[in-house]
C-alpha positions as CSV (number, residue, x, y, z in Angstrom):
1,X,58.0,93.4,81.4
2,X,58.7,90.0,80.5
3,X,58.2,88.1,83.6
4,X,55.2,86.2,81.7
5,X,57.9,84.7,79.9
6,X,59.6,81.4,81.2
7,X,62.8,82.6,82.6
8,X,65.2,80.3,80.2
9,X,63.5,81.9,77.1
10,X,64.1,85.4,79.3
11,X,67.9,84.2,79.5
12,X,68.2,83.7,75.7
13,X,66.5,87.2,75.3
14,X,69.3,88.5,77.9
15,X,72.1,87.4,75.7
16,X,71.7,88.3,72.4
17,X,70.3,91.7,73.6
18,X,74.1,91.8,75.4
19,X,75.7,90.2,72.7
20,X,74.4,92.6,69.6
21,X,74.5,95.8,71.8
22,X,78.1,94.5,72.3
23,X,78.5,94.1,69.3
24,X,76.8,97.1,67.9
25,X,78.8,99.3,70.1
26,X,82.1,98.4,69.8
27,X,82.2,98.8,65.9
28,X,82.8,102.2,66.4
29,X,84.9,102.4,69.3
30,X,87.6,100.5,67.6
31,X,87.4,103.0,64.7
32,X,87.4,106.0,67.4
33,X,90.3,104.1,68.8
34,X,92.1,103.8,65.5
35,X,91.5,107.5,64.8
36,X,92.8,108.3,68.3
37,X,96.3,105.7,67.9
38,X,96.5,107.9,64.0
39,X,96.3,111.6,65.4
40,X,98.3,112.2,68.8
41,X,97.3,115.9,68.9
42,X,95.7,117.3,71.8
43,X,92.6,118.2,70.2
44,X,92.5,115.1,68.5
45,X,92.4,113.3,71.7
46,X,90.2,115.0,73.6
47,X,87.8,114.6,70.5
48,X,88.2,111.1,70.6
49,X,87.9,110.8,74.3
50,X,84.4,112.4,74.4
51,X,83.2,109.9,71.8
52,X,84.7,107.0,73.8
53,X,83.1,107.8,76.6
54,X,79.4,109.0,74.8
55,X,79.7,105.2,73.5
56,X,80.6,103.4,76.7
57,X,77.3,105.3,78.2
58,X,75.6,104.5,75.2
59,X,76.3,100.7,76.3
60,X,75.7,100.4,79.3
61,X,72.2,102.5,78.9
62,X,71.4,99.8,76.4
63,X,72.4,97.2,79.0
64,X,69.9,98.9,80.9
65,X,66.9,99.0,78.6
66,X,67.2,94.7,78.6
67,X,67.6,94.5,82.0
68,X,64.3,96.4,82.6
69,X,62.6,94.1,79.8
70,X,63.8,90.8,81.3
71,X,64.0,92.1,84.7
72,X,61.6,93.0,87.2
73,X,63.9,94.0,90.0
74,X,63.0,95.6,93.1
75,X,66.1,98.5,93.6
76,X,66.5,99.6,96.8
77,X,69.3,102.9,97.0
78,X,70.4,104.9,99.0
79,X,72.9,107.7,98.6
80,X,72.8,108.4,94.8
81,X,71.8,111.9,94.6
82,X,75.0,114.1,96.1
83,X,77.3,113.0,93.0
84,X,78.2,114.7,90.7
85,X,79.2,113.9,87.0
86,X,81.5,116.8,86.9
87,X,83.8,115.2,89.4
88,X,86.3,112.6,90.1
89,X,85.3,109.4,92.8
90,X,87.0,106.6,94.0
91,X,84.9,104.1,94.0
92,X,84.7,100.2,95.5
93,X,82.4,98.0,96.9
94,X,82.2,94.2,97.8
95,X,82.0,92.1,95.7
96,X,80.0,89.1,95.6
97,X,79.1,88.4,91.5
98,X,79.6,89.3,87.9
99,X,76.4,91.0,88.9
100,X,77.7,93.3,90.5
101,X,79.5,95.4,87.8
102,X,76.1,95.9,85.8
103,X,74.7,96.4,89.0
104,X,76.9,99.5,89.7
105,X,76.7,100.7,85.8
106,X,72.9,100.2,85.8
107,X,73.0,102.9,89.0
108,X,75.9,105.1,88.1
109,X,75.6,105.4,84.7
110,X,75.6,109.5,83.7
111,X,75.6,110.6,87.6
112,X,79.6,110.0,87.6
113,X,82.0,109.5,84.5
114,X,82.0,105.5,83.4
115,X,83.8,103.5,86.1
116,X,87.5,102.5,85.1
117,X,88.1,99.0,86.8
118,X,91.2,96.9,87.7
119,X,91.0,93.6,85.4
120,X,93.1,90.8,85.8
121,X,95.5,90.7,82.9
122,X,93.9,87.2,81.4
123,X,90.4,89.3,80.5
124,X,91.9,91.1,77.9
125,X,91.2,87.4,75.9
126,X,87.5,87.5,76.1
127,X,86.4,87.8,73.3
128,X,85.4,91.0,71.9
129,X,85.2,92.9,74.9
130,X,88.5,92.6,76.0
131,X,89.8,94.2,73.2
132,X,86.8,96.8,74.2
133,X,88.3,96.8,78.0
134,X,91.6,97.6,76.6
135,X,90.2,100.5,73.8
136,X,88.5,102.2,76.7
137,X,91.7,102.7,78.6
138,X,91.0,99.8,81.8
139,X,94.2,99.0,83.6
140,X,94.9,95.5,83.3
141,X,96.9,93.9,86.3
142,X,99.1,90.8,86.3
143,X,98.5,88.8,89.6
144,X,101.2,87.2,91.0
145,X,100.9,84.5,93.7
146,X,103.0,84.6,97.0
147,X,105.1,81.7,96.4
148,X,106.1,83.0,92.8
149,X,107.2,86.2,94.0
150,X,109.7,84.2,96.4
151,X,110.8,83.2,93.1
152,X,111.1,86.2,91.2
153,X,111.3,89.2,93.7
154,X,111.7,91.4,90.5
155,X,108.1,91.5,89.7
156,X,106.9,92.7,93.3
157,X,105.2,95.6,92.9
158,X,104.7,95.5,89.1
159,X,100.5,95.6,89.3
160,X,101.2,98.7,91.4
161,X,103.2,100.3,89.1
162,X,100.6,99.9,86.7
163,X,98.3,101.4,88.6
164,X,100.5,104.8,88.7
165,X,100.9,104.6,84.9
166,X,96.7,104.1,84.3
167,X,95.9,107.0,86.5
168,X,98.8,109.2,85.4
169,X,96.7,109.2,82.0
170,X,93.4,110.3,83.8
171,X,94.7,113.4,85.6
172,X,93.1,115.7,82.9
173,X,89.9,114.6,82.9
174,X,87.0,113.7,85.7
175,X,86.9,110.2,86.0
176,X,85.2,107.4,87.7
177,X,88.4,104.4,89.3
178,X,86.9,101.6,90.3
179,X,88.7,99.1,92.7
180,X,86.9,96.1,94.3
181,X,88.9,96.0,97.6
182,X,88.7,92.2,98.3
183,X,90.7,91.3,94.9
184,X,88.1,88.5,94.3
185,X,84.8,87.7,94.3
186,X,83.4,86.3,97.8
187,X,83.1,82.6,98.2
188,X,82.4,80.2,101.7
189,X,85.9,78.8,100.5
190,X,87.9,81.5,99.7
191,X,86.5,83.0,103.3
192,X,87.7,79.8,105.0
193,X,90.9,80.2,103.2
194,X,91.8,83.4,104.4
195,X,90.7,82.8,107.6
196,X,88.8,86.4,107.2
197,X,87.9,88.3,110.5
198,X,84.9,89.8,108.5
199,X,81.3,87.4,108.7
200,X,80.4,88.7,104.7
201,X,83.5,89.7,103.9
202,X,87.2,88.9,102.2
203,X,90.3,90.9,104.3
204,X,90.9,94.2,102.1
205,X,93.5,94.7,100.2
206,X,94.7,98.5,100.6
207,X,97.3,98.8,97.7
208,X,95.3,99.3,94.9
209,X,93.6,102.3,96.1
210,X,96.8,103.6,97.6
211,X,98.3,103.4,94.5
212,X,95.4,105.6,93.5
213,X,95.3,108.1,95.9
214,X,99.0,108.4,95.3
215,X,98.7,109.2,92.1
216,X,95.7,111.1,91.2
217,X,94.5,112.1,95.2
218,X,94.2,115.9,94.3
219,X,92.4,115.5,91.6
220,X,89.5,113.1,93.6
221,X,86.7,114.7,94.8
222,X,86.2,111.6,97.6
223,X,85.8,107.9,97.7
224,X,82.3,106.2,97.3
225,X,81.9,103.1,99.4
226,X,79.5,100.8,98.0
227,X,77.3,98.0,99.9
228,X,75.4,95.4,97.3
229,X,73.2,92.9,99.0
230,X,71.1,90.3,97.2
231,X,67.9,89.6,99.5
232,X,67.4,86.4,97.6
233,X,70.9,85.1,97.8
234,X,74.3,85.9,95.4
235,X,72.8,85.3,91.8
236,X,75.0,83.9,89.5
237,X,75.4,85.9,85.9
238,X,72.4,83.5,83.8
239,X,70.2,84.9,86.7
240,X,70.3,88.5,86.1
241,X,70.1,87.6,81.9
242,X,67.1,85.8,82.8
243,X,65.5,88.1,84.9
244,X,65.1,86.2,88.0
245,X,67.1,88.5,90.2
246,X,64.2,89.8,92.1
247,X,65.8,92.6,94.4
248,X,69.0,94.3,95.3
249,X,69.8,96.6,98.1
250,X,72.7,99.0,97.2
251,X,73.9,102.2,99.8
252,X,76.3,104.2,98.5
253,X,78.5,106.4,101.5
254,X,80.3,109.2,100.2
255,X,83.9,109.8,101.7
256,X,86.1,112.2,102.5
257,X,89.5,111.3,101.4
258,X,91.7,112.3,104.6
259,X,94.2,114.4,103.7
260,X,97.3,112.5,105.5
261,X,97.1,109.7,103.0
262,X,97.3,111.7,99.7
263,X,100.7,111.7,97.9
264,X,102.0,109.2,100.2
265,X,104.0,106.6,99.1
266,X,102.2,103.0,99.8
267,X,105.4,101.0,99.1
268,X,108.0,102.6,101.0
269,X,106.2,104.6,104.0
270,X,105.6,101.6,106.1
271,X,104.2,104.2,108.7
272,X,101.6,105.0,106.2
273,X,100.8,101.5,105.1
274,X,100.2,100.4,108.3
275,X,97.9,103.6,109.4
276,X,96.4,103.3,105.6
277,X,95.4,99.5,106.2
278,X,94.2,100.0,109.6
279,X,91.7,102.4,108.0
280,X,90.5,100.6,105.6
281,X,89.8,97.8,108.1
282,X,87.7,99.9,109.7
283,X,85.8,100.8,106.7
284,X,85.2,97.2,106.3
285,X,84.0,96.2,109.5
286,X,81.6,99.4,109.3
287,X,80.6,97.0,106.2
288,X,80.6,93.8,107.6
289,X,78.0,95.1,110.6
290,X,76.4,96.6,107.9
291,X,75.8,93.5,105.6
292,X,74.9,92.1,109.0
293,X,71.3,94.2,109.5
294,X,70.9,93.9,106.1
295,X,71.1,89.9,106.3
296,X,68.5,90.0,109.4
């Protein structure tokens, strides 16, 4: 709607319509949070749960009303209309941008519950919406690096642990977990760094959604697999608030979740770990080949 616009005054538009429906919105979920800390009754809860999650959709469908006015994007989807908001999904995708998380909203928003997603533990100090991360029940993971762990074999498997404890509290509900499979975004170096088998890819890393399957598999109805492509090349954030993200390509493949790898235990069965990473792997190389027509 704006495209007559130059794109920098677009950006500016962009953030401050983020910024005060940011702002806007999180005034009273932090009261609805307050209520919910002050009353630990059932009733209570579930009371303040629905208007938790009638604000986050209220959010991101804002997001979407400025996206539409700075953006002119061309969408190309496939594989929206077979879910369903009364259910629970699994969902993860690669992941190439910041984009890519309004991306998903902008699409999923009110066909599935709001997505849940694994943060790293130093988001909760962005400003504002961290706290709103954290009111909204997001698990936030502490990354450790290989040569710490050497250090302090204690702390292996403490992000996995918090994934059992966030997804314990979502058995009651539908829900939408969100896992981005690579850990990171994509980058030439990080690619090179990893030595990746994958052409568009980072290697998958299986535990997360493990964890998830281990603790909440009977209640997911499957796992969505999500492919984002940007056409024009992988925008950077200031691109999509300024409107100059001109198409995405997004196919969404539906899952079933094989039975064998429900209520398994990631970190002990090594039978299973192996046999769960070796299917993965194959889901990403059906993505790879994938990103591969898409690219040509």
């Amino acid at each position: 709607m704006l495209s007559f616009l130059p794109a920098f005054l677009r950006g500016i538009i962009g953030v401050c319509c983020l910024a005060l429906n940011t702002l806007f919105c999180c005034i009273p979920l932090f009261a609805v949070t307050l209520l919910k800390i002050c009353l630990p009754f059932a009733a209570a809860q579930r009371v303040c749960n629905w208007l938790m999650n009638f604000i986050h959709e209220f959010w991101i469908s804002c997001n979407k009303l400025w996206m539409d006015l700075v953006c002119s994007t061309r969408w190309q989807v496939e594989g929206l209309k077979d879910l369903d908001y009364q259910h629970s999904y699994l969902v993860t995708s690669n992941h190439q941008s910041w984009v890519d998380i309004l991306v998903l909203q902008y699409l999923l928003n009110r066909r599935i519950r709001p997505l849940k997603f694994f943060l790293k533990q130093e988001l909760i100090w962005v400003p504002v919406i961290g706290l709103c991360w954290w009111a909204l029940g997001f698990p936030f993971m502490k990354r450790y690096s290989k040569a710490y762990l050497e250090k302090h074999p204690e702390k292996k498997g403490k992000d996995l642990e918090t994934t059992r404890r966030t997804c314990d509290k979502f058995r009651a509900n539908p829900v939408g977990i969100f896992n981005f499979l690579e850990g990171t975004r994509y980058t030439p170096s990080k690619h090179a760094a990893q030595q990746s088998p994958y052409k568009y890819l980072l290697k998958p890393k299986a535990g997360g959604i493990a964890f998830v399957l281990d603790a909440m598999g009977e209640q997911l109805h499957s796992i969505v697999n999500v492919t984002i492509y940007y056409p024009q090349g992988i925008p950077g954030f200031w691109n999509l608030l300024s409107g100059e993200v001109k198409e995405v390509v997004v196919n969404f493949r539906e899952l079933k979740i094989p039975r064998e790898f429900i209520g398994k235990n990631y970190d002990q069965d090594a039978e299973y770990r192996q046999a769960f990473q070796q299917w993965v792997n194959v889901l990403w190389q059906e993505k790879d080949d994938e990103l591969a027509r898409l690219h040509h």
